[in-house]
MDTraj code that builds the backbone (N, CA, C; nanometers):
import mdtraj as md
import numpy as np

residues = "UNK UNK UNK UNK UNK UNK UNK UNK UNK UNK UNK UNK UNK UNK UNK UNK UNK UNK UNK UNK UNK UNK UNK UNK UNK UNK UNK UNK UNK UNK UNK UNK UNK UNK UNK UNK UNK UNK UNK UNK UNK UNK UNK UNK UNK UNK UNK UNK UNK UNK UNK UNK UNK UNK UNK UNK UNK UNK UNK UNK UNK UNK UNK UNK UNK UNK UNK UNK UNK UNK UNK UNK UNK UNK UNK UNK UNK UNK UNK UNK UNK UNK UNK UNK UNK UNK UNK UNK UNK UNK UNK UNK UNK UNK UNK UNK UNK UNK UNK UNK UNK UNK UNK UNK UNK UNK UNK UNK UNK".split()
xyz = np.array([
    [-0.5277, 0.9402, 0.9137],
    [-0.4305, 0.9906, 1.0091],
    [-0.4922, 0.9846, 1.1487],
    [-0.4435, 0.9076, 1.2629],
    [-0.4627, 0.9235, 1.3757],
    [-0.4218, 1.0052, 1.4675],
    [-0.4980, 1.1119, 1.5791],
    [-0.4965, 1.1686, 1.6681],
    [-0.3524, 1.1795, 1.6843],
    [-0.2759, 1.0801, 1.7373],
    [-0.1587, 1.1137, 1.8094],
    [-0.0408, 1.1845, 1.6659],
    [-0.0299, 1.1143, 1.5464],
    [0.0595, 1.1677, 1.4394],
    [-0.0119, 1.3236, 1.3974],
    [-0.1700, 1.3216, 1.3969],
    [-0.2243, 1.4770, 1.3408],
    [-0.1482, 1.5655, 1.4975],
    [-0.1161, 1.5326, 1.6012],
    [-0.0605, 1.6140, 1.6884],
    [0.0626, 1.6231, 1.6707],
    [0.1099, 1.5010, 1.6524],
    [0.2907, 1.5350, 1.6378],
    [0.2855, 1.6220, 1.5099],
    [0.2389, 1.5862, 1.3858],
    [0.2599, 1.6801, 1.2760],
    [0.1849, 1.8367, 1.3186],
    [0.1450, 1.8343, 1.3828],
    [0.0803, 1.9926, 1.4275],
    [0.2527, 2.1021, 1.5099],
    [0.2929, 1.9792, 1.5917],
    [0.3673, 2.0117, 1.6890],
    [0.5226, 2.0628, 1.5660],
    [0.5167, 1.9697, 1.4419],
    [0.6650, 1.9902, 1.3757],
    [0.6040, 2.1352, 1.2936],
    [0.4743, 2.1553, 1.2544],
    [0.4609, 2.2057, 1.1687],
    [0.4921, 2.3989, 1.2572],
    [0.4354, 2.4089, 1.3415],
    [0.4213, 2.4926, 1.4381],
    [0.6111, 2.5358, 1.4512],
    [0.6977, 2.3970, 1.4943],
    [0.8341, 2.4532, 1.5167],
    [0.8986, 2.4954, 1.3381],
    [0.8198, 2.4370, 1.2801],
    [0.8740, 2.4784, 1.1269],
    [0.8349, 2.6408, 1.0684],
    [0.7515, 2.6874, 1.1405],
    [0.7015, 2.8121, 1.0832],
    [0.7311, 2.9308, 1.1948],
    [0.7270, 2.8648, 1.2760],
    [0.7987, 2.9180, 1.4063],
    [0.9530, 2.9681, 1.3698],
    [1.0252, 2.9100, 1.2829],
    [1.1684, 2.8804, 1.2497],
    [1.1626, 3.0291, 1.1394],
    [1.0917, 2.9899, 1.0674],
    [1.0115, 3.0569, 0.9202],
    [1.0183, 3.1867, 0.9322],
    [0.9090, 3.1998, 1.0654],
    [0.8422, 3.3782, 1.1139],
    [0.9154, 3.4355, 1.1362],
    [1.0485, 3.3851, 1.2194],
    [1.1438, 3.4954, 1.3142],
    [1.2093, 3.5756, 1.2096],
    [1.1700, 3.7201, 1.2393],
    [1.2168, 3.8199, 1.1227],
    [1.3924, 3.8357, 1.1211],
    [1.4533, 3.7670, 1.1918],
    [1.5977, 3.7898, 1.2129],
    [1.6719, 3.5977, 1.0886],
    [1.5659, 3.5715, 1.1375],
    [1.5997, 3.4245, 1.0540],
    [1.5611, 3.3838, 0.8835],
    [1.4200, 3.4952, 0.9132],
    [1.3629, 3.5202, 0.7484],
    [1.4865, 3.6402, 0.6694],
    [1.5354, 3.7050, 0.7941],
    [1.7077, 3.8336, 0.7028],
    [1.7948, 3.7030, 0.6630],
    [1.8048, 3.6121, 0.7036],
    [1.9202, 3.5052, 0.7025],
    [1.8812, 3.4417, 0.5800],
    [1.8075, 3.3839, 0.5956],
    [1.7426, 3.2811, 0.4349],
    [1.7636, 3.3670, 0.3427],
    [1.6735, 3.5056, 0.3600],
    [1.6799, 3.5307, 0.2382],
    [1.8575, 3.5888, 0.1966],
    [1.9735, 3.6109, 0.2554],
    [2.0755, 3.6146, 0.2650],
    [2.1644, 3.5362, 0.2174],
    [2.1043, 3.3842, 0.2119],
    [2.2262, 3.2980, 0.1566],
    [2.1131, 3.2392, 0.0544],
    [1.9936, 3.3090, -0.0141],
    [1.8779, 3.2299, -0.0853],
    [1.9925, 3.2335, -0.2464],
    [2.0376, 3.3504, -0.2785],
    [2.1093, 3.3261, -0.3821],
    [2.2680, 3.2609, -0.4218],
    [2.3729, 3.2501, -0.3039],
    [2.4797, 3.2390, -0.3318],
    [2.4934, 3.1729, -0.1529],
    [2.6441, 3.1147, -0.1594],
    [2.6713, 3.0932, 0.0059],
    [2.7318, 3.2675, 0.0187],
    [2.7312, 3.2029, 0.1504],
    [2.7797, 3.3138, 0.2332],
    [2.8330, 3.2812, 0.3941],
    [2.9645, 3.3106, 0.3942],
    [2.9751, 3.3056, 0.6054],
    [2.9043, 3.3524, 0.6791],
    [2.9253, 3.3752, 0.8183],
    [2.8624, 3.4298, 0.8570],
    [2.8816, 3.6062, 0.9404],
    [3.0526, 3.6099, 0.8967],
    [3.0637, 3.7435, 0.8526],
    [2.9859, 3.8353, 0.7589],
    [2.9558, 3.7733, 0.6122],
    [2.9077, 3.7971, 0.5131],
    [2.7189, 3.8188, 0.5544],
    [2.6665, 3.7117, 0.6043],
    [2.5384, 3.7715, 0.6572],
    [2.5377, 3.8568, 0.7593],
    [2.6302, 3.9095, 0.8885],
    [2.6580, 3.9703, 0.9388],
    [2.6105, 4.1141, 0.8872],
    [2.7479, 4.1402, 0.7745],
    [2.6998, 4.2583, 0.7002],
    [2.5865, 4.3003, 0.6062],
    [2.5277, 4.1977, 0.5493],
    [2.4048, 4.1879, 0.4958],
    [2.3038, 4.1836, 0.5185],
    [2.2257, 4.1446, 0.6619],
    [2.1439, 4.1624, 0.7366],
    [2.1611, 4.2605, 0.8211],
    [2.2830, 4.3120, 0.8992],
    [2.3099, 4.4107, 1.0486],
    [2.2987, 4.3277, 1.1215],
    [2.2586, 4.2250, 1.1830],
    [2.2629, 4.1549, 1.2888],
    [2.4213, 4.1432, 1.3097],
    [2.4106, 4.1185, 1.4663],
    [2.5385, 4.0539, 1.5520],
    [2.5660, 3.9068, 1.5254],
    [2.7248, 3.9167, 1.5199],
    [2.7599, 3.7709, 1.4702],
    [2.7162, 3.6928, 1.5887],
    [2.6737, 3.6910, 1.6953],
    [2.6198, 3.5645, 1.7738],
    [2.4889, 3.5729, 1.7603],
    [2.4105, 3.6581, 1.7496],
    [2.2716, 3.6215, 1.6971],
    [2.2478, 3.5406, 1.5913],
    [2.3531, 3.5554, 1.4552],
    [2.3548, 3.5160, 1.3676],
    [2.3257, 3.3971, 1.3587],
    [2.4778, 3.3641, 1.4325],
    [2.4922, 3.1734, 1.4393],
    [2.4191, 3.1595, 1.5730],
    [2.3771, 3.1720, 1.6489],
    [2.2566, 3.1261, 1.7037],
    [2.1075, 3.0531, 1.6007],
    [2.0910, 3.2310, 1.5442],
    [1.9370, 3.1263, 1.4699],
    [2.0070, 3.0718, 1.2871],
    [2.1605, 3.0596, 1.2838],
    [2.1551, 2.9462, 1.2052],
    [2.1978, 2.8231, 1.2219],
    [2.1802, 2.7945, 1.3510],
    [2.1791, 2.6954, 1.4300],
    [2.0814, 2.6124, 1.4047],
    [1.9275, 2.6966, 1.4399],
    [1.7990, 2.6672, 1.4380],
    [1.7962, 2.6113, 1.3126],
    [1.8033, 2.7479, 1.1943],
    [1.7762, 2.6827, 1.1088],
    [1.8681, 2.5701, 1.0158],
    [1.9829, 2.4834, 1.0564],
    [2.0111, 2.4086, 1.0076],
    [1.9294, 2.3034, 1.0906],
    [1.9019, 2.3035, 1.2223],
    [1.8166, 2.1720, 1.2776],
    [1.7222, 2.1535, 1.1712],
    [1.6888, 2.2430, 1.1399],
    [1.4928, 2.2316, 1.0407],
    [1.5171, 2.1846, 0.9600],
    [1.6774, 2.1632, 0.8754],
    [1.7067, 2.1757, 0.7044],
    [1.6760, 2.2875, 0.6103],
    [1.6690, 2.4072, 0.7191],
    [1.6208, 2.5375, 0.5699],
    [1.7594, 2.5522, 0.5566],
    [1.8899, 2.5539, 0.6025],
    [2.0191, 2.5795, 0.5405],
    [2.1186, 2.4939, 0.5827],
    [2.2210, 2.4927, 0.4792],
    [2.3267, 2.3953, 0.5185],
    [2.4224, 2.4757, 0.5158],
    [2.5441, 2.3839, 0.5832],
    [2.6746, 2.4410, 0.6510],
    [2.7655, 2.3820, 0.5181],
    [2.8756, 2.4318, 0.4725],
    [3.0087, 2.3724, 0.4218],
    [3.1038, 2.4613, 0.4534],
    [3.2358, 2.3678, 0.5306],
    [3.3345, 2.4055, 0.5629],
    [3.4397, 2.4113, 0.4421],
    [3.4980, 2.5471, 0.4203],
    [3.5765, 2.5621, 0.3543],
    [3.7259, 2.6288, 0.4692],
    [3.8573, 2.5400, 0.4269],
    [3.9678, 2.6430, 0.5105],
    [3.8741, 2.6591, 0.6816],
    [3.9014, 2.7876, 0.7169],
    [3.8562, 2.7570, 0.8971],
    [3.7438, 2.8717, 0.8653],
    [3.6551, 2.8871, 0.7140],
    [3.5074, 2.9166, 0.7035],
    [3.4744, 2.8526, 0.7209],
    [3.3223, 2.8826, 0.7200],
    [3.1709, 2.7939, 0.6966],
    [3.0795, 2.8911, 0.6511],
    [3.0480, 2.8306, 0.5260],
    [2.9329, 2.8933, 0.4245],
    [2.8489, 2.8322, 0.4719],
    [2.7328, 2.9164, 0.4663],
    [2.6005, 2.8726, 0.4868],
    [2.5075, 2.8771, 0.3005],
    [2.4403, 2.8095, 0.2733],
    [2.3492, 2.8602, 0.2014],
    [2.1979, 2.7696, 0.1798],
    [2.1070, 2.8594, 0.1622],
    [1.9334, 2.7901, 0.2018],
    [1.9409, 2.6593, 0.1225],
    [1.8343, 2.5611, 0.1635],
    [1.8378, 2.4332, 0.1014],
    [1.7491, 2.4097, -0.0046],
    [1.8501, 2.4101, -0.1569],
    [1.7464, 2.4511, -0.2725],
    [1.7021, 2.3478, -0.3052],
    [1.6521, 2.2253, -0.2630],
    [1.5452, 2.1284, -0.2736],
    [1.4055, 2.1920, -0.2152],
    [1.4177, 2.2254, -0.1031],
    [1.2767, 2.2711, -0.0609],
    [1.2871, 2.4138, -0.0437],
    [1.3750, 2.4648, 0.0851],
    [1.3269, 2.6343, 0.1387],
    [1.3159, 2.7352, -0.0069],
    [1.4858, 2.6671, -0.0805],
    [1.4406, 2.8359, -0.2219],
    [1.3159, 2.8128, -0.3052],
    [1.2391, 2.6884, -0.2901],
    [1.1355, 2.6619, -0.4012],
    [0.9870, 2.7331, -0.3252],
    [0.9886, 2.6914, -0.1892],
    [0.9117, 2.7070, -0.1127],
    [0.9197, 2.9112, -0.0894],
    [1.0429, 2.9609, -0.0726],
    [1.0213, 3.1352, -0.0329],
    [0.9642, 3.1495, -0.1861],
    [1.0259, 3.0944, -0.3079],
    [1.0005, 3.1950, -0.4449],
    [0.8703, 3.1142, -0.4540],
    [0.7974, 3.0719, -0.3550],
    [0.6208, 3.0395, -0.3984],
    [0.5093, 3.1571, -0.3193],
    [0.6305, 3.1646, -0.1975],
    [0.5608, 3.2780, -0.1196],
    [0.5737, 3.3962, -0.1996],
    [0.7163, 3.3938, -0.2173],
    [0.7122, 3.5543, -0.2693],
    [0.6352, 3.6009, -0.4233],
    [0.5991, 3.4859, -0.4602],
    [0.4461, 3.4763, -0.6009],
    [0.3153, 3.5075, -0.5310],
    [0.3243, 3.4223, -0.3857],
    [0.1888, 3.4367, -0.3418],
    [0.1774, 3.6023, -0.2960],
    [0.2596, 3.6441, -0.1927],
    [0.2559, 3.7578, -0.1362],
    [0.2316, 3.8869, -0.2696],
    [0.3603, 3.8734, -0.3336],
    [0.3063, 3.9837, -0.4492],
    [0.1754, 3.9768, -0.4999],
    [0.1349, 3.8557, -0.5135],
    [-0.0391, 3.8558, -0.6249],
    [-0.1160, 3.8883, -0.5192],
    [-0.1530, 3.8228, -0.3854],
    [-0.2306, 3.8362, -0.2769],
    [-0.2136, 3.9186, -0.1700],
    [-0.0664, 3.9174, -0.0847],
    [-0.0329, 4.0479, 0.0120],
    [0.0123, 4.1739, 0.0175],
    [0.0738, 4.1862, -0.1134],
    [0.0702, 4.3276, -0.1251],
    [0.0153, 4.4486, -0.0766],
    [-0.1033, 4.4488, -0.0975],
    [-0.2086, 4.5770, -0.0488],
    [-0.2053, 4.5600, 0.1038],
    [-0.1424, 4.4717, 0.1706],
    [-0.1391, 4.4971, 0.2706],
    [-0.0070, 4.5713, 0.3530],
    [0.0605, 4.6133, 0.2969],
    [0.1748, 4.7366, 0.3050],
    [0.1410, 4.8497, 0.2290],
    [0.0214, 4.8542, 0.1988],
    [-0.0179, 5.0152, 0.1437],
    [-0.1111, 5.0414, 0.2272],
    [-0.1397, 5.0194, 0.3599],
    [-0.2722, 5.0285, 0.4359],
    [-0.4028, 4.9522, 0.4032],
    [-0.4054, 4.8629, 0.3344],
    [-0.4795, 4.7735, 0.3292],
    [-0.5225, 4.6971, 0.4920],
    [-0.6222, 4.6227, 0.4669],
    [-0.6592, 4.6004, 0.6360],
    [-0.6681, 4.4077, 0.6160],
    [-0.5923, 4.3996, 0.7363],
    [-0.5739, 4.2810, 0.7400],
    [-0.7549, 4.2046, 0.7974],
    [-0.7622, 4.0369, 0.7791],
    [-0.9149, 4.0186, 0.8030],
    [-0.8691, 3.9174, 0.8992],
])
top = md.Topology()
chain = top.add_chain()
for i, resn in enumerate(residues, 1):
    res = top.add_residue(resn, chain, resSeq=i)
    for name in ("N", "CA", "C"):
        top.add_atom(name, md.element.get_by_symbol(name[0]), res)
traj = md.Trajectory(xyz[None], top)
């Protein structure tokens, strides 16, 4: 791998986790991780405001963590179960076996 692609892949990887971290966007994924949902429906399921909403699921359809289908004058959203649902239910294996203790006062290193 040369310099200039190890930077561009630094640069996608950074807007990909960047996408990931935002705790208003991680309420969203995990929101449509089991079933679709509008964005009324994450509305009430997260508390967020419906323009925050579709703001960062804006974002995250640029990335591919969720897709849009128009039904009637809805639009369901739900996460993209090729990669994001395989990828959270690896975290959420990792976090339970490994991060846990760190919500009981455990100390981060």
């Amino acid at each position: 791998m040369n310099v200039d692609s190890s930077k561009n892949n630094n640069e996608v990887y950074k807007i990909f986790f960047k996408s990931l971290a935002d705790e208003s966007r991680l309420h969203i994924i995990n929101a449509v991780r089991i079933n679709k949902k509008n964005v009324q429906e994450i509305c009430s399921e997260t508390g967020l405001e419906q323009s925050l909403v579709s703001h960062h699921l804006k974002r995250l359809e640029r990335c591919g963590m969720v897709f849009k289908e128009k039904k009637g004058k809805h639009r369901y959203f739900t996460v993209n179960h090729e990669t994001i649902k395989p990828l959270m239910e690896l975290i959420d294996s990792h976090t339970k076996q490994y991060c846990c203790h760190l919500l009981k006062g455990g100390h981060y290193q």
